[in-house]
Structures are given as structure tokens and as C-alpha cells.
N, C-alpha and C positions, 0 to 999 in steps of 0.2 A: 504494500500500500504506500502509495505516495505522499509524503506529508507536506503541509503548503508552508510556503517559506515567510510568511509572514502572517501574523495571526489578527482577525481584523474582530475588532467587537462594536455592536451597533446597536448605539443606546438606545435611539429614538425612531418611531416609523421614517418621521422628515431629519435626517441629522446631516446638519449641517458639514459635517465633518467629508462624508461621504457624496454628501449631495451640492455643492456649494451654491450650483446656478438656482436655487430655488432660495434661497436670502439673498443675491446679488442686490445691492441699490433699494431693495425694500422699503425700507426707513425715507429715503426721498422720495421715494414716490407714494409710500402711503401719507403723508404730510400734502402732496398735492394732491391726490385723491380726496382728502377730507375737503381742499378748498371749493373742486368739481362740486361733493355734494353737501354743501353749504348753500352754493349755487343753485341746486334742486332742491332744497330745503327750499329755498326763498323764493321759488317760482310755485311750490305748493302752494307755504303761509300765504301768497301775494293772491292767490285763487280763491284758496279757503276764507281768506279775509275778506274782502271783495261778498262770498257767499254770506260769511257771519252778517255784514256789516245791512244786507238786504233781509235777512232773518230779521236783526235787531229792526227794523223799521216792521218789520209785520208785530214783535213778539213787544211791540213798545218798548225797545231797548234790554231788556231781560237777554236776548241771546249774545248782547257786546260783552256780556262777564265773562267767555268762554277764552278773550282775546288774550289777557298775559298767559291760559294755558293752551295757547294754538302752538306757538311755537315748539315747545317740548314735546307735546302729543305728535306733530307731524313729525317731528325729528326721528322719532322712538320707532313709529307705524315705518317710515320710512328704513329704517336703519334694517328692522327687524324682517319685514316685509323682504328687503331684499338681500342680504346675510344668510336669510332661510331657506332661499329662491332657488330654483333650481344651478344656476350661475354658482354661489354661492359668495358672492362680491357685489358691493353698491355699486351702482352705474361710475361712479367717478373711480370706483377698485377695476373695474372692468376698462374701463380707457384707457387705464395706464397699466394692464395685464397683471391683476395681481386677483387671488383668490383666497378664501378662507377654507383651512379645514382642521376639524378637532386632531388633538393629539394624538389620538388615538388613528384615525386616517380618514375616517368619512366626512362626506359636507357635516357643517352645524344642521343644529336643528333648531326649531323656536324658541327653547329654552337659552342654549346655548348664544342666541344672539342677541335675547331680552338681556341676559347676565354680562354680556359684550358691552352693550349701548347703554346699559343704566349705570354702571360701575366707571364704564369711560366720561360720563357728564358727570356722576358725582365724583369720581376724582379729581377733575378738571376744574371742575367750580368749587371744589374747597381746598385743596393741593396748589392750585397753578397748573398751569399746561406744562413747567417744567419736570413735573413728574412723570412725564415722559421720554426722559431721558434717559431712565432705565433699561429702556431698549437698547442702550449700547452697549451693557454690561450682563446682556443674556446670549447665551449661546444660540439662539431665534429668532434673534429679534424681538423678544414679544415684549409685549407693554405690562404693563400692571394689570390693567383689563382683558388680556390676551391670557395671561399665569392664573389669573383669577376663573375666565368662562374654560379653561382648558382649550382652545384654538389656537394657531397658525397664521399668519398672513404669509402667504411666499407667492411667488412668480407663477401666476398662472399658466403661460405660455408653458412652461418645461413642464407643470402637470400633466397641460393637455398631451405634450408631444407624450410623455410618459404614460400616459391612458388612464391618469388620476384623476 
């Protein structure tokens, strides 16, 4: 029997180690990814607002309370919505070829992307966005919100080509 000359151990289904081009540039592009769907965040609220704002004239003003929580609401539906989607990446993840998948290897799920988007805004809004620097001191890149829902962002492209 032949023995192999070098002995390889593999920690993670995605490891970095072994797999490199699926963290390659990550980290810049999901930072511009978020700015894309900030950008589709704002073209929702701009709709949905619009809709509230001819509510409140039917409802005598009773449907304008809904407006400090438009924002958030469409941020969450939206994140979640499409995190869970078959894709498994926001439209701004998808532009710039990046996708999500649990640790373990499969797309998230609904859970898993509720846990994503609620942990990433209440991090953010009580931390600072600098607590997202932690991502450069993980061997995945992943964020605080990433370690926490147990998911992935990496290079979508080399997924697909790999039939993940």
C-alpha cells in the first residue's frame, strides 16, 4: 500500500486553507454589496411610503404610525426574503458574485437568515459598524453575525463552477 506523502487535515466543509478562491476579496465586496442593497432598501421604503402615506389619508392619519417602523420591517423582509431564496444572496450579494451558505454546506434557511439580519442591525446600532472588523481576524471571513447565525459568505462564482 502506498502511503501519501503529505498528510492533509480538513477542518471545515469551506476551508479556506484548501479552498482559497472562495474568500478571495470577500470582505470588499460584501461592504459594497451592502451599499447595492441599501439602495433596494430605499427604493422599497420610497414605495411602501408613498402606499402608507395614501393609507394614512383614508385611515385619518392612524396608518402614518407605521412610518419610523417601515424602515426596519422592509430591511429584515428584504434581507430575509432573499438570504433564504433560492440564490441564496441579496440582489447587491448576487452583483458582485458572492453567496451564503451554513457551515455546515447547504443554503441558509429562514431561521438562519432572521438570526443573520437581526444580530447584524443590533450589532451595528449598538457596537458601531467597526465591529466588523473582526472579519479580518477569522479564518472566513465571517463577521460577528456570520459566527453567531453559523453561515459563510464566499465567492459565489467558484460555488457554482464547483456545483455548490
Amino acid at each position: 500500500m502506498v502511503q501519501p506523502t503529505q498528510q492533509i487535515t480538513v477542518r471545515w466543509v469551506y476551508d479556506p486553507a484548501l479552498e482559497p478562491d472562495l474568500f478571495r476579496d470577500v470582505l470588499k465586496r460584501r461592504a459594497i454589496a451592502y451599499l447595492f442593497d441599501i439602495v433596494g432598501v430605499s427604493l422599497l421604503w420610497l414605495v411602501a411610503a408613498i402606499v402608507v402615506f395614501f393609507l394614512g389619508l383614508a385611515t385619518f392619519g392612524l396608518a402614518w404610525m407605521i412610518y419610523p417602523a417601515l424602515w426596519p420591517i422592509l430591511g429584515v423582509v428584504y434581507t430575509v426574503a432573499t438570504l433564504a431564496g433560492p440564490d441564496a444572496a441579496t440582489p447587491g450579494m448576487r452583483a458582485l458574485g458572492l453567496a451564503m451558505r451554513t457551515t455546515g454546506g447547504p443554503r441558509p434557511g429562514g431561521l438562519e437568515a432572521l438570526i443573520h439580519v437581526v444580530v447584524f442591525y443590533t450589532v451595528t446600532v449598538t457596537l458601531t459598524p467597526f465591529i466588523h472588523l473582526i472579519a479580518l481576524f477569522t479564518g472566513r471571513r465571517q463577521t460577528l453575525q456570520d459566527l453567531v447565525a453559523g453561515v459563510l459568505v464566499m465567492d459565489g462564482r467558484v460555488l457554482a463552477l464547483t456545483g455548490r
